[in-house]
C-alpha positions in Angstrom: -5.7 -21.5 -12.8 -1.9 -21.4 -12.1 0.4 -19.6 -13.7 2.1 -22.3 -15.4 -1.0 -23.2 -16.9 -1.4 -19.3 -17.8 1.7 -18.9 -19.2 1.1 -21.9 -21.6 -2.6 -21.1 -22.4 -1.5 -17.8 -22.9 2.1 -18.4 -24.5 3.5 -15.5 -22.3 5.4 -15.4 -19.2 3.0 -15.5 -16.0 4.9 -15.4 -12.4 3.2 -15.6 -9.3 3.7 -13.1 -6.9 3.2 -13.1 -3.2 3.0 -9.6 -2.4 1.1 -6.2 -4.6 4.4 -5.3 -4.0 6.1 -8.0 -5.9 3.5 -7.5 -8.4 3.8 -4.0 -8.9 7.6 -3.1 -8.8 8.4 -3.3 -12.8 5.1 -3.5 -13.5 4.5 -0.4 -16.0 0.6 -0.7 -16.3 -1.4 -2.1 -13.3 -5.0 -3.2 -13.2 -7.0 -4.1 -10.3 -10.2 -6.4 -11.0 -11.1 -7.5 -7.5 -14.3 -7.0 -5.1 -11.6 -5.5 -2.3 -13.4 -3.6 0.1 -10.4 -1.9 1.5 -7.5 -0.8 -0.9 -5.0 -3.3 -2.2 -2.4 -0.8 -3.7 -1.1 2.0 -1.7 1.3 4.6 -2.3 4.0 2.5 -1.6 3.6 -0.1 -3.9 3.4 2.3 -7.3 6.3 4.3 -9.1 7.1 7.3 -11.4 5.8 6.1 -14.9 3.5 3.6 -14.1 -0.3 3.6 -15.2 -3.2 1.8 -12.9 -6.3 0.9 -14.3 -9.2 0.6 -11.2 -11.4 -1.7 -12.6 -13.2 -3.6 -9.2 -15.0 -0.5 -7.6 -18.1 -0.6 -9.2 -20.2 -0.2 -5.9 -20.1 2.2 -2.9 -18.2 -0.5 -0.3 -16.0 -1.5 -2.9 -12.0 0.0 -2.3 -8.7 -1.4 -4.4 -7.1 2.1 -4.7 -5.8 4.0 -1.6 -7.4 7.2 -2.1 -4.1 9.3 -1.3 -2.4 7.9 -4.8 -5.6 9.9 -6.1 -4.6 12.9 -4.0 -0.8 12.2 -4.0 -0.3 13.7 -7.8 -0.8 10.8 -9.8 -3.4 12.3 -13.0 -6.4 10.9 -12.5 -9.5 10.4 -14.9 -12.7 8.2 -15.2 -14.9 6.5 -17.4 -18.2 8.6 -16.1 -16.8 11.1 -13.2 -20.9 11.2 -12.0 -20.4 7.6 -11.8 -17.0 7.3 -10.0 -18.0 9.8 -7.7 -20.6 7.8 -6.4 -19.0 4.3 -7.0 -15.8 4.1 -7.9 -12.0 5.1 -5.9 -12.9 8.9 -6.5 -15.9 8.6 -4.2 -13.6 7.1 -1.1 -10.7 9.9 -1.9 -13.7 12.1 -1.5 -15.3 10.9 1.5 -11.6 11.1 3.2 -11.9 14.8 2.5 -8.9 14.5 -0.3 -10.6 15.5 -2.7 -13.7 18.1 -3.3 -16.9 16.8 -5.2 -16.5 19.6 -7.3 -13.2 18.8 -8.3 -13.0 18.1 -12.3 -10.9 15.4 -13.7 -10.8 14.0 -17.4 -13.5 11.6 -18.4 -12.3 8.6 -20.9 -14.2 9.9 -23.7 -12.4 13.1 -23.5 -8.7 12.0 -23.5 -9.7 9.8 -26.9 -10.6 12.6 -28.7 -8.0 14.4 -27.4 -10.0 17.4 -25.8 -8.0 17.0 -22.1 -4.1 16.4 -22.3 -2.8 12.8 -21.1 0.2 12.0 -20.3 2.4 14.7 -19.9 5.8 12.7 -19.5 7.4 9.3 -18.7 7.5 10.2 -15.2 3.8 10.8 -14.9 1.9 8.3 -12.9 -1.5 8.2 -14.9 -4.9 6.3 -12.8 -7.8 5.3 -14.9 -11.0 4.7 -12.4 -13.4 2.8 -14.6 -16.7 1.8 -12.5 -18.4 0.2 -14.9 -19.5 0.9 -18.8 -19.9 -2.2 -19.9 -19.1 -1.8 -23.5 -16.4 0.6 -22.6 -14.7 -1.8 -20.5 -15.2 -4.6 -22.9 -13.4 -2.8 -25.7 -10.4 -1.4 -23.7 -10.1 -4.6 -22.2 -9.8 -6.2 -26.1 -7.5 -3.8 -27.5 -5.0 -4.5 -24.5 -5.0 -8.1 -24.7 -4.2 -7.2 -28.9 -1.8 -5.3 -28.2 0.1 -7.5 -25.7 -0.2 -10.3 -28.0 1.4 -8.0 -31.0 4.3 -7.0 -28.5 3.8 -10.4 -26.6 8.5 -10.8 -27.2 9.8 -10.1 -23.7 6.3 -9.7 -22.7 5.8 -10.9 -18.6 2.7 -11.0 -16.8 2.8 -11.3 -13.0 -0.4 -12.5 -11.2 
């Protein structure tokens, strides 16, 4: 679909973008959705204050997140860390030696009920590395798209 017919579907803004880099530069949430099998974003393309949400890597030779933005400092948690670990961007930044298997992060579950801190300031770059529970992907994917539509004035999507 193209954007125009996005942006009218939609009744928001959608501009097509040629690069991640394009995409990315005011971007200040970015999720990835594709089967990528080598990463799409790099360290290059993110900024101080921006979140990502990995959504593609659902399977051991799937890759959209360069696994030194893992390593590099952004704050990193998971849907199911056993599960991203073996699937998701956590298992490459692993594999690469970045990080250790025994390394802890948040898990989803645990920043909702507010037992591990989020984001600590506006600065932080935050990753979300979600691999695949279904209904857990379903209803974070709703309550964005609701909340877009409620702050949908000035609102811009880039695809």
């Amino acid at each position: 679909m193209a954007a125009s017919q996005l942006s009218q579907k939609l009744e928001i803004d959608v501009q097509p973008c040629s690069t991640v880099a394009d995409a990315t530069q005011n971007a200040d949430i970015i999720v990835t959705t594709t089967p990528a099998s080598t990463p799409i974003l790099n360290q290059s393309d993110i900024h101080p204050g921006q979140h990502i949400t990995a959504m593609g890597s659902d399977a051991e030779h799937k890759n959209e997140i360069s696994p030194e933005i893992i390593a590099g400092g952004a704050s990193y948690f998971c849907d199911r860390q056993s599960q991203s670990g073996r699937l998701g961007e956590l298992h490459h930044a692993i594999e690469k030696g970045l990080v250790t298997a025994s390394t802890r992060f948040p898990e989803l579950g645990q920043l909702i009920a507010k037992q591990s801190p989020a984001r600590q300031n506006d600065e932080e770059i935050t990753l979300c590395d979600l691999t695949g529970t279904g209904i857990q992907d379903t209803a974070i994917a709703t309550l964005a798209y609701q909340r877009c539509l409620q702050h949908q004035a000035g609102a811009s999507f880039k695809t």
